[in-house]
C-alpha positions as CSV (number, residue, x, y, z in Angstrom):
1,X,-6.9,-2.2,-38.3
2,X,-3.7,-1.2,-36.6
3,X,-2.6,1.5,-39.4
4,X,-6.8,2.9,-39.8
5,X,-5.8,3.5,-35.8
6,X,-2.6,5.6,-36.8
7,X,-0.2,2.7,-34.9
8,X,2.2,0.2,-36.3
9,X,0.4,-2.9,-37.5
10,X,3.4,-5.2,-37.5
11,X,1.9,-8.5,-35.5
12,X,3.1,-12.1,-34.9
13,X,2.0,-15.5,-33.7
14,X,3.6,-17.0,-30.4
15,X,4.3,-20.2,-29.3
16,X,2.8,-20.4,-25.4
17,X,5.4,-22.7,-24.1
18,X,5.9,-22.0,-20.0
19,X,6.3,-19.3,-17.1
20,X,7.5,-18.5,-13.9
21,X,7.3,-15.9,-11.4
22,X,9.9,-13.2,-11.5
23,X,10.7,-9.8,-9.9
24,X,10.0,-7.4,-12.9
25,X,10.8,-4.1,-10.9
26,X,6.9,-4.2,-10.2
27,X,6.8,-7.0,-7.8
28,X,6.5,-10.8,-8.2
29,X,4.9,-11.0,-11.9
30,X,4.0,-14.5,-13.7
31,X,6.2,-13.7,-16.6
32,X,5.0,-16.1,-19.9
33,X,8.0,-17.6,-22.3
34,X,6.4,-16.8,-26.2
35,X,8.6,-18.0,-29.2
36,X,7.7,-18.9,-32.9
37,X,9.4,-21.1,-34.7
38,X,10.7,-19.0,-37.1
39,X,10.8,-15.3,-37.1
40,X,9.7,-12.3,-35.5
41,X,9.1,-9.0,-36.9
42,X,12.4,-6.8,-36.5
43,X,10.3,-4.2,-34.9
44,X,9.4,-6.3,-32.5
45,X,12.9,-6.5,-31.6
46,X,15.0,-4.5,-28.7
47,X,17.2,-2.6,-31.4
48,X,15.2,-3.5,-34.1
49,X,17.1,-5.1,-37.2
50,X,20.1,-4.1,-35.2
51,X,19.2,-6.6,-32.4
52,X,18.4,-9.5,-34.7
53,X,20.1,-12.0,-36.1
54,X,19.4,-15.7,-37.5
55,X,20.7,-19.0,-36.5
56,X,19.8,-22.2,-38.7
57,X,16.4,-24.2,-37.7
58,X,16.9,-27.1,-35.0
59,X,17.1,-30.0,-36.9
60,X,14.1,-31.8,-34.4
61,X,11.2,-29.3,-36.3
62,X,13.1,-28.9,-39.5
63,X,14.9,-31.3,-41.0
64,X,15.6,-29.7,-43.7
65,X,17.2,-26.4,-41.8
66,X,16.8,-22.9,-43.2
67,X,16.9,-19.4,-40.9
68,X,15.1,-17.9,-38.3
69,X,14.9,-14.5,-37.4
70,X,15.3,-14.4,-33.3
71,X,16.0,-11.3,-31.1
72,X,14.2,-10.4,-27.7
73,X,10.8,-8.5,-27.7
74,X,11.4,-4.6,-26.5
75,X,9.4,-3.5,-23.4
76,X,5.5,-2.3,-24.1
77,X,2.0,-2.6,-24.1
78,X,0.6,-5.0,-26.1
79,X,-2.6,-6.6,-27.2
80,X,-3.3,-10.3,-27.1
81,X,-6.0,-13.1,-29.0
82,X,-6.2,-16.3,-29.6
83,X,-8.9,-17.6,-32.3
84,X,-10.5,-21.0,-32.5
85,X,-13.3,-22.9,-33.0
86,X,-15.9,-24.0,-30.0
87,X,-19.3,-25.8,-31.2
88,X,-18.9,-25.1,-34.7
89,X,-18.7,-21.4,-34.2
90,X,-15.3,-19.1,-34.2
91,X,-14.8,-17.3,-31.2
92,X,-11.4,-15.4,-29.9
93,X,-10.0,-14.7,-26.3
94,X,-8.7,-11.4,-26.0
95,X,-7.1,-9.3,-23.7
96,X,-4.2,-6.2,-22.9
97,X,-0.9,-7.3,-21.7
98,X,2.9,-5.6,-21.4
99,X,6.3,-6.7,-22.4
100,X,8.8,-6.6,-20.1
101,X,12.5,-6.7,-19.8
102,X,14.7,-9.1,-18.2
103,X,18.1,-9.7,-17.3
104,X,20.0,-11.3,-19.9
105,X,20.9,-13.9,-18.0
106,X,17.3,-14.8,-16.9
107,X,16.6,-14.4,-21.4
108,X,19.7,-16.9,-21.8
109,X,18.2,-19.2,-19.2
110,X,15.0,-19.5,-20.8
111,X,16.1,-19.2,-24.1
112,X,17.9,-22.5,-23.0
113,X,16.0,-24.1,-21.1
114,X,13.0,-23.6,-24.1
115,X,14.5,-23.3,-28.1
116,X,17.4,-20.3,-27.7
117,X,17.2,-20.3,-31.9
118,X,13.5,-18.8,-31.8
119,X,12.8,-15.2,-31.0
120,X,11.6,-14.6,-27.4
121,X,8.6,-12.1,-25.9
122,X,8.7,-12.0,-21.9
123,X,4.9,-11.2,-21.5
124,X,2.8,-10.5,-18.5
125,X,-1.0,-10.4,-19.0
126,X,-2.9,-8.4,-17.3
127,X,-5.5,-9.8,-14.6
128,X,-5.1,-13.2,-16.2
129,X,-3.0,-15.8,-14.4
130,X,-1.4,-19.1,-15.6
131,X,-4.1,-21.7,-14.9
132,X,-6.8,-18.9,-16.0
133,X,-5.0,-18.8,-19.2
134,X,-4.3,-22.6,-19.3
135,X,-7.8,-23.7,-18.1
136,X,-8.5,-21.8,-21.5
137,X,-6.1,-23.6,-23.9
138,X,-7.9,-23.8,-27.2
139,X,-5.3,-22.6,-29.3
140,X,-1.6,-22.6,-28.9
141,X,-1.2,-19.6,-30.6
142,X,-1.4,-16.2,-29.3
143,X,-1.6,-13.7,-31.5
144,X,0.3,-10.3,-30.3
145,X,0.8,-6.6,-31.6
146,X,2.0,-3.8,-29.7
147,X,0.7,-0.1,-28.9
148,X,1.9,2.7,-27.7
149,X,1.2,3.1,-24.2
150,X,-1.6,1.3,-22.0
151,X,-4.6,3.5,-22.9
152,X,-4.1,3.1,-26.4
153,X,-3.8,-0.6,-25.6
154,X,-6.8,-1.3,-23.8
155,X,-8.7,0.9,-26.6
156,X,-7.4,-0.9,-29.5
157,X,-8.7,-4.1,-27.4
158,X,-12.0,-3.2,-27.8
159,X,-12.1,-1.7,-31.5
160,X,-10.4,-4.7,-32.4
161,X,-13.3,-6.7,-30.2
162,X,-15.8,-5.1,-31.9
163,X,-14.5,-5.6,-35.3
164,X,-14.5,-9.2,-34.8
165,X,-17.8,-9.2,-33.2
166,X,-19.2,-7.8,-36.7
167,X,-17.5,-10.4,-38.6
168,X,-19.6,-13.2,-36.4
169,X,-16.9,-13.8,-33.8
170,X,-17.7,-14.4,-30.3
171,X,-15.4,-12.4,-28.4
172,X,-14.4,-12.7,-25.1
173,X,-12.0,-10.5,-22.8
174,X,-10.2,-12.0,-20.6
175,X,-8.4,-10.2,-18.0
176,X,-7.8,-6.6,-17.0
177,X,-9.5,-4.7,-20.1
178,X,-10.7,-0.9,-19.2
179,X,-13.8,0.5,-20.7
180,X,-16.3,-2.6,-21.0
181,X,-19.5,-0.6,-20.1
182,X,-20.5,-1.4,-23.3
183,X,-21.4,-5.6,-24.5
184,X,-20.0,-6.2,-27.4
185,X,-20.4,-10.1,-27.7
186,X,-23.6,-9.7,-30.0
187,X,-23.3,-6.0,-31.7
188,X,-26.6,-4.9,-33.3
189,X,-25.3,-2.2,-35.0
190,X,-22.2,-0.2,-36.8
191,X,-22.2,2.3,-33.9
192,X,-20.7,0.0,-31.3
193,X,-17.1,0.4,-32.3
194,X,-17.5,4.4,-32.5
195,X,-19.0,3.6,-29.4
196,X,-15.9,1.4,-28.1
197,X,-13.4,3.9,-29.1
198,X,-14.6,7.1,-27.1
């Protein structure tokens, strides 16, 4: 979907593991700690490939070792989902978010205090705050993939929304997502997503 929008469609899974407040240049923001236990696309990266680099799997997940692929996610809008199943049915929370940078102290810190071999995304979600997001827990997971600026962000939000409304998904924003005049949970037809993307 991504690429048919003319933007990079490299995407990951994250770990939700914790938060706390910090001063991101734009005031007092709940900034989350995402990992995955593993690897990370290298454009993803600050640096890309350049910034990467792979340490051997803690031995508490994976006994039997191997690499990961860990660097820090570079500074951007992104957008955000989780899928799972509710009452027999698949349904997906989504929403618009940004990546931002921290010192690389406060990165070492959390690496740290969290699994420092696992690539890191500080991420701030937009209009959705920690217990919102918790009180909402049905899937570990988030599912992340960046765009180019905010605009494009909260766009892509809703194609993508409508896309997965089509394929039977019950979708639901969460958060700060511009442009919702339009419903989207039940589409009736195959004009909602030109519809979406004006």
């Amino acid at each position: 979907l991504w690429n048919e929008l003319g933007m990079s469609g490299e995407t990951t899974l994250h770990d939700i593991r914790w938060g706390q407040k910090y001063d991101t240049g734009n005031g007092e923001e709940f900034v989350w700690v995402f990992l995955i236990s593993g690897a990370a696309p290298p454009a993803h990266f600050i640096d890309g490939y350049a910034g990467a680099s792979s340490e051997r799997q803690t031995p508490m997940y994976f006994r039997l070792g191997g690499g990961t692929l860990k660097g820090v996610s570079r500074p951007g809008c992104l957008v955000w989902s989780r899928i799972y199943v509710l009452d027999n049915k698949l349904h997906c929370d989504l929403g618009v978010g940004e990546v931002v940078t921290l010192p690389a102290a406060e990165t070492q810190r959390r690496w740290q205090e969290t699994t420092p071999e696992w690539p890191i995304m500080h991420a701030v979600l937009c209009g959705v705050s920690r217990d919102q997001l918790m009180a909402r827990h049905k899937a570990n997971h988030i599912q992340v993939v960046y765009a180019p600026y905010a605009a494009k962000a909260h766009q892509a939000c809703r194609i993508k929304a409508a896309a997965l409304a089509e394929l039977g998904v019950e979708v639901h924003f969460c958060g700060d997502v511009k442009g919702l005049e339009i419903n989207v949970k039940q589409p009736q037809d195959a004009e909602l997503a030109a519809a979406l993307s004006a």
